[in-house]
C-alpha positions in Angstrom: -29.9 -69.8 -81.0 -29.1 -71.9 -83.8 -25.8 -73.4 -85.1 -26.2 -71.0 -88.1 -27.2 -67.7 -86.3 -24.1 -69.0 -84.1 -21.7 -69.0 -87.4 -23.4 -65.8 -88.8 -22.5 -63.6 -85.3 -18.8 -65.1 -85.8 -18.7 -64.0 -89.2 -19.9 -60.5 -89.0 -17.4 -60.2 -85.8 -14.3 -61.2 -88.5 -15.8 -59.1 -91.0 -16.3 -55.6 -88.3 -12.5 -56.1 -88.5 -11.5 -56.5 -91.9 -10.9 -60.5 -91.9 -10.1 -61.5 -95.8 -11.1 -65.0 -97.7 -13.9 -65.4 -94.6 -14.7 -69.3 -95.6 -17.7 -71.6 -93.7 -17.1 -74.9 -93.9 -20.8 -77.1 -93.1 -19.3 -80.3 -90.7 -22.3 -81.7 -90.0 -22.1 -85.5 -90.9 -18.1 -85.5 -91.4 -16.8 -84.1 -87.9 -18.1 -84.8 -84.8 -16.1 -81.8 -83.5 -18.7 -78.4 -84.4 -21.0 -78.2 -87.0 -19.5 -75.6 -88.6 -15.8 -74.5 -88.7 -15.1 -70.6 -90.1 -11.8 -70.3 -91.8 -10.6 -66.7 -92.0 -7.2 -64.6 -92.2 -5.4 -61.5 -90.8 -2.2 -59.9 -92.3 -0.7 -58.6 -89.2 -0.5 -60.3 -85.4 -2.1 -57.2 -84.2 -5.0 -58.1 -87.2 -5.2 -62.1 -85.7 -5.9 -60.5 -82.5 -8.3 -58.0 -83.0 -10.4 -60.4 -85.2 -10.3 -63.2 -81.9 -11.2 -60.5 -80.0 -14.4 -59.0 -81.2 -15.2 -62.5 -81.9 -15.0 -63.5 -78.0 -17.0 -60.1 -77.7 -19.3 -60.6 -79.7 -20.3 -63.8 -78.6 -20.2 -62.7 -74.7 -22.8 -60.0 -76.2 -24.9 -62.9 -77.7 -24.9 -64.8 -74.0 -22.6 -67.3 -76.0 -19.9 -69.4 -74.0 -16.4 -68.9 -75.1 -15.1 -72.8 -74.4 -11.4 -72.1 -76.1 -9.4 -69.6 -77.1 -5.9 -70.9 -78.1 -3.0 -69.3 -79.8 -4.0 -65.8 -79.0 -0.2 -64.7 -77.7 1.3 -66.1 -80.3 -1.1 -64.8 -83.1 -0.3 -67.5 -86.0 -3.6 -69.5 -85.5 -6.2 -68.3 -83.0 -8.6 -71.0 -82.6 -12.3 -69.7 -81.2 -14.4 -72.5 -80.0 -17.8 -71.5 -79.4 -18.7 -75.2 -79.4 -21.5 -76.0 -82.4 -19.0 -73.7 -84.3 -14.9 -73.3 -84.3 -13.8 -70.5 -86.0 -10.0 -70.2 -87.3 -8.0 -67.1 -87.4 -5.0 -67.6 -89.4 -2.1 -65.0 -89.8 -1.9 -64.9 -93.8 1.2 -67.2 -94.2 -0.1 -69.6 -91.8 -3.5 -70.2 -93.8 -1.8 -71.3 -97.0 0.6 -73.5 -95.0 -2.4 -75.5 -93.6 -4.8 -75.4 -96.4 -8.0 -76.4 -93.7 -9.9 -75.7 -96.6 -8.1 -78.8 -98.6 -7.7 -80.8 -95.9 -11.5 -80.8 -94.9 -12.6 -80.8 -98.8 -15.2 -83.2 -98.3 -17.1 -80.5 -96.6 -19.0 -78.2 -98.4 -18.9 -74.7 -98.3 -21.8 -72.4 -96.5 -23.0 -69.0 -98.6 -21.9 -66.5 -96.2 -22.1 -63.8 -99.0 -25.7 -62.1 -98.3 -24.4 -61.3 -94.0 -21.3 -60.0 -94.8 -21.0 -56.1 -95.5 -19.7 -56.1 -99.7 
């Protein structure tokens, strides 16, 4: 499986439950961390949860090693390390207070637009 079929299963798992602004952020070359980070939000804990959840699922489903799930109890910022990708699932106030999006804006974003249901 490739890096990007890897980021597309995330994806479509925060998508199946109703993730907003779901944002891919291409690291190769400036983080030696994953390859690709996916940024996303819920507006509720319960939301956070759900969205770590079927993420974890679906990767299990794809044979894909969870390495890290962190902040799940707490439901703020769920980090999902599936290693060549790290997906982060903010609560909605806890996205625009950390701003990954600035703070990594030498990487460039990655068209997720044509996997994701409109």
């Amino acid at each position: 499986m490739t890096e990007r079929e890897l980021l597309v299963i995330a994806a479509k798992a925060a998508d199946d439950k109703r993730a907003e602004d779901i944002v891919a952020l291409n690291m190769q070359g400036i983080s030696l961390v994953a390859d690709y980070f996916l940024i996303c939000h819920g507006n509720s804990e319960k939301q956070v949860q759900a969205i770590a959840r079927e993420m974890k699922s679906k990767a299990d489903e794809s044979g894909i090693n969870v390495k890290r799930l962190e902040g799940f109890e707490e439901a703020k910022w769920v980090l999902v390390d599936l290693g060549d990708v790290v997906a982060h699932i903010f609560h909605k106030d806890e996205r625009n207070y950390y701003n990954l999006e600035r703070l990594w804006g030498d990487a460039p974003f990655e068209d997720l637009e044509s996997e994701l249901t409109p």
